[in-house]
N, C-alpha and C positions, 0 to 999 in steps of 0.2 A: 395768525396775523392780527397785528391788535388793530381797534377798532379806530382810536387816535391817527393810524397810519393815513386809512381810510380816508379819515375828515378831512386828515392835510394834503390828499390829495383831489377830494372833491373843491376844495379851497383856492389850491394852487391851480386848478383846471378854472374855474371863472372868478378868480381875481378875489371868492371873499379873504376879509383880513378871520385869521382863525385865535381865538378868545379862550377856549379852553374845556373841558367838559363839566358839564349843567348839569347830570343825573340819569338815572338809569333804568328803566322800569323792566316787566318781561321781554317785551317783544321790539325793544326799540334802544337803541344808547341817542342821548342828546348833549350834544355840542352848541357852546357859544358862539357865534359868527356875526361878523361883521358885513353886511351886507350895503354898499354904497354909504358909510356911515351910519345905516340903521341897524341896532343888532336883531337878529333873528337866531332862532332854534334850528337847528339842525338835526334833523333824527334819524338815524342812521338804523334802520331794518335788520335785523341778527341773523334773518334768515329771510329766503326771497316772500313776497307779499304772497297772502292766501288768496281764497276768496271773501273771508272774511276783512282782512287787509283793506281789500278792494274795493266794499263796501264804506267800509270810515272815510277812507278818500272822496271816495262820490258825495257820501253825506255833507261830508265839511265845504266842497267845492256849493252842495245844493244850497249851502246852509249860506244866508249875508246877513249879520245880525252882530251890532256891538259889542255883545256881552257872547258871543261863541266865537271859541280860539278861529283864526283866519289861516287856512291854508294858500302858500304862496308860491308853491313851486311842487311839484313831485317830477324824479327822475334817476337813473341807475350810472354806473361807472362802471366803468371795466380798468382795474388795477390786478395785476399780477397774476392775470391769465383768468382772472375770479371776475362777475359779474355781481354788482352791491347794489341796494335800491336805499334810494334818500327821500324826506320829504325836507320842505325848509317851510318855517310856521312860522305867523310873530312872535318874540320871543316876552314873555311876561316875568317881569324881574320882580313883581309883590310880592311872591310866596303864595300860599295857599290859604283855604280857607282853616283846613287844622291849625297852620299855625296861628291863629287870632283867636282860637277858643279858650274861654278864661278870661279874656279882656271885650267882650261884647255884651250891649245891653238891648234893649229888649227893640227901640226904637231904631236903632244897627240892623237887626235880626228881621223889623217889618220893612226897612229899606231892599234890604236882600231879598226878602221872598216876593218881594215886588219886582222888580229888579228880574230875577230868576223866572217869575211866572212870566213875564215876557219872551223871554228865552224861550220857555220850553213850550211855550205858545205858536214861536215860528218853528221850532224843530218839527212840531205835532201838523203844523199846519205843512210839512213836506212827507207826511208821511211817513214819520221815521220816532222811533223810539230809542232812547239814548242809555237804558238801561245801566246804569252806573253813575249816576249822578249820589255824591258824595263828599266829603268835604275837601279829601283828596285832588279832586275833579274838577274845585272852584278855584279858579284863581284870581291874582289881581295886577293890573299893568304895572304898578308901582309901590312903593312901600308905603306912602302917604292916602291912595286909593281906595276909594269906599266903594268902588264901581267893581264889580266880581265877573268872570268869565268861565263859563263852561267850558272844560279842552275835554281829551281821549275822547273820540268815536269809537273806540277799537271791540266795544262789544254792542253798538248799536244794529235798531232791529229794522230793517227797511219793510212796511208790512203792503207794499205792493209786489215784494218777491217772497218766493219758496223761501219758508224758513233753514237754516245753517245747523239749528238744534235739534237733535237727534229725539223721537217722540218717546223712545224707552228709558230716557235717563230722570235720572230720579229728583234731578235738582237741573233748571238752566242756569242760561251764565247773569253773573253777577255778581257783586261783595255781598256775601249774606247779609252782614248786620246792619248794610242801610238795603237792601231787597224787600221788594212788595211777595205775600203770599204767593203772588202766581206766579212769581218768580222763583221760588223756590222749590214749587211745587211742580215746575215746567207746565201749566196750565198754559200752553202755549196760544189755546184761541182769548185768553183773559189778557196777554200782553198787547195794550194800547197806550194812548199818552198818558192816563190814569194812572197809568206803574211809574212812571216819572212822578208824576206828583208827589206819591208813596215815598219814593227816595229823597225829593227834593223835604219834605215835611219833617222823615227823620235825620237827614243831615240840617235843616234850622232846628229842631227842638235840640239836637244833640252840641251843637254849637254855644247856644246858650245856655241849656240847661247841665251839659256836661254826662247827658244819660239820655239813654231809650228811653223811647214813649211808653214802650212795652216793659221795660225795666220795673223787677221789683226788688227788697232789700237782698242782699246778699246772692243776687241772678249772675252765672257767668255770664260770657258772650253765647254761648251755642246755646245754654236755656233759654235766652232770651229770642235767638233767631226759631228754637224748638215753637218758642209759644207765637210766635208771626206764623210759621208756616202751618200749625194747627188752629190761625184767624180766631186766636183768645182775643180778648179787647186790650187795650192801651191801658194803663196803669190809671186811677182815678185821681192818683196825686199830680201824674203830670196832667189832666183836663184844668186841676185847679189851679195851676202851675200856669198854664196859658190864659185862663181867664186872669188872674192876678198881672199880668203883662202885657194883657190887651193883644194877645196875639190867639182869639180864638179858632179862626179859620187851619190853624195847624192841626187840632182834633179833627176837623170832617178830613184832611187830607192824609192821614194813616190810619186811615178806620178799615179795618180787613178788607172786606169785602168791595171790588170798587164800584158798584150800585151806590153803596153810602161815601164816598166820595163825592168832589167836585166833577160828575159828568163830562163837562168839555173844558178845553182850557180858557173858555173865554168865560166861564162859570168862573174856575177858580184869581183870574187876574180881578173880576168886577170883588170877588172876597177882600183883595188886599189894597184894591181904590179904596 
């Protein structure tokens, strides 16, 4: 059954006007829709919601903050004998933040991590670790828009429940190559808001700089997550790299071990005042 059929019929049951499909990631297809003249996302679940599912939802519902994507609806259908689960989001028509790498300067970059440490400020402040924050993951409401938003909760860590991550595997979840060590290493009692920062530090150096912090000449990408998850330090060119751009506070925020990070997130916001 294709997925398209779906939409047009979650559409045709409350009236939205339907726009067309948006993209498509693992666990979710999104559709454009028309929602009382507003458009919204439409995401369409490939398979019924887990418990991990269930969690992103609660997050996003916990979550009220400008700059984190707005959940606005969740709810299922029954089409052709088959039960489908949807959610409906704001729908953010900037693009990402990949796509604006290469054309950002350094005063862009301390807007954002300003901007960002806000965010990950309230997400921390609910208890919840977003473990994926990446440039993928930053968006922006318009194409004109310097204002960025966090979307996907779908591997966030709520740590007033039982962890989802099994304590035998070798690696948790996350995109390795923006992952904090403890991330990779499933050090799972080191996962706190401190591994966001981690993430958020190399998706701004990598934004601007166009390379890992950890990055040296001629490093693939697994070298370079090899030498994160065995807590080498950060490259010396990129420390010089960030002092020359007035964005030093990016150094204490991908430094291995999160002792030598920014401690709380109200540490690392008063870094980018």
């Amino acid at each position: 059954m294709k997925s398209q059929d779906i939409a047009l019929a979650i559409c045709e049951r409350h009236g939205y006007g339907f726009k067309g499909p948006a993209g498509e990631g693992a666990f979710k297809q999104t559709f454009l829709v028309d929602v009382d003249g507003v458009p919204r996302a439409l995401k369409l679940f490939k398979e019924p919601p887990t418990e991990r599912s269930s969690r992103e939802i609660e997050a996003m519902i916990r979550c009220n903050h400008p700059n984190i994507a707005k959940l606005v609806a969740i709810d299922s259908i029954l089409h052709q004998s088959n039960v489908f689960y949807y959610q409906i989001e704001e729908y953010l028509s900037g693009g990402t933040l990949s796509d604006r790498i290469g054309s950002l300067d350094a005063a862009t970059v301390s807007s954002l991590a300003k901007t960002l440490s806000e965010a990950l400020h309230h997400i921390g402040g609910h208890n919840l670790v977003h473990r994926d924050v990446k440039p993928d993951n930053v968006m922006f409401r318009d194409s004109s828009s310097a204002n960025p938003v966090i979307v996907d909760f779908g591997l966030v860590r709520d740590l007033s429940a039982t962890s989802l991550t099994a304590t035998w595997l070798m690696r948790g979840p996350g995109s390795p190559f923006f992952a904090a060590p403890e991330q990779l290493n499933n050090d799972k009692e080191l996962i706190k808001p401190w591994t966001d920062q981690f993430g958020l530090g190399v998706t701004l150096a990598y934004s601007l700089f166009k390379t890992h912090p950890y990055e040296r000449p001629g490093d693939s990408p697994s070298t370079v997550v090899g030498r994160v998850a065995d807590r080498e330090r950060p490259s010396l060119n990129f420390a010089a790299a960030c002092a020359d751009a007035g964005l030093q506070p990016l150094v204490r925020m991908v430094r291995p071990f999160p002792v030598e990070r920014f401690l709380t997130t109200d540490d690392l916001l008063n870094a980018w005042r």
